[in-house]
N, C-alpha and C positions, 0 to 999 in steps of 0.2 A: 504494500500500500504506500503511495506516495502522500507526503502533506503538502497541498499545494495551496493553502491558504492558514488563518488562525479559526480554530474551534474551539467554543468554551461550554462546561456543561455546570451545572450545579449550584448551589447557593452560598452566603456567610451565614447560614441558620445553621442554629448548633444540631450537634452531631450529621452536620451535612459537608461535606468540603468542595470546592469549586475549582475546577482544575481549566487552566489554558493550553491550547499545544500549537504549536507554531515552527516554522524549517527555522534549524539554525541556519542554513548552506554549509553545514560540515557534517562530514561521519562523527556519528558517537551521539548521546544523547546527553544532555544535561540536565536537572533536575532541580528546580528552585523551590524547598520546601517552608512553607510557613507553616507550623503547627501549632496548638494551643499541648498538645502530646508529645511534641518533638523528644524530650528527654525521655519518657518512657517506652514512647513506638516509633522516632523517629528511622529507623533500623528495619523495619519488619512495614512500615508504609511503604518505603522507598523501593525495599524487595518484591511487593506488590506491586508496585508499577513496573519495575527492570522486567519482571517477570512479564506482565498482562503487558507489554511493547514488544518483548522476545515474540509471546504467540502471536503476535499479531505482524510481523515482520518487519518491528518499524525500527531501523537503526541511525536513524539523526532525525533529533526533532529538541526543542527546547518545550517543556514543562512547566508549566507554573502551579501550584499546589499550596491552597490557601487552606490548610485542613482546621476543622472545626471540631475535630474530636470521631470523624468519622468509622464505621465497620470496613474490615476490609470491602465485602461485597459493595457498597457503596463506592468505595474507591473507584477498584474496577470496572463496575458499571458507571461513572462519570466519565473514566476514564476513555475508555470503547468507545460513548457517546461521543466525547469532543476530539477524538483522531478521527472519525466519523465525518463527522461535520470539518474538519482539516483537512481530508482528503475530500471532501464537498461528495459524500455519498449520502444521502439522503435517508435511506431505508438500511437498517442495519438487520442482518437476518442473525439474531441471535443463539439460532439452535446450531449453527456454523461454528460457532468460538467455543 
């Protein structure tokens, strides 16, 4: 999947976190995380997105990650959403991922 524009998904409502994804125009991805969790999940969120990018084959994209205290599965599903809306796909078929 290519990112050929910005996609953002998600809210600042607690326990929701709002993520942006955007081309860096490099390999490799980066990852900007804002947590209110950071000292306790900040480790095991960020492995949740390295991971939910690997399946999805996305290797350079910058990240933004406003987290609110979120579940994983909320991650991932904002996450999917707004590479989604980056690669301008409209319909995500989520029994695929």
């Amino acid at each position: 999947m290519r990112i050929v524009k910005t996609g953002t998904a998600g809210t600042l409502e607690s326990s929701d976190v709002m993520i942006t994804v955007r081309s860096n125009g490099t390999d490799g991805v980066q990852i900007a995380l804002q947590s209110i969790v950071e000292k306790q999940f900040g480790k095991q969120i960020r492995a949740t997105i390295e991971d939910t990018l690997k399946s999805m084959s996305i290797d350079h994209a910058y990240i933004d990650v406003k987290d609110q205290g979120a579940l994983d599965c909320a991650i991932t599903a904002r996450l999917v959403s707004a590479v989604y809306r980056a690669a301008g796909i409209e319909k995500i078929d989520w029994e695929a991922l």
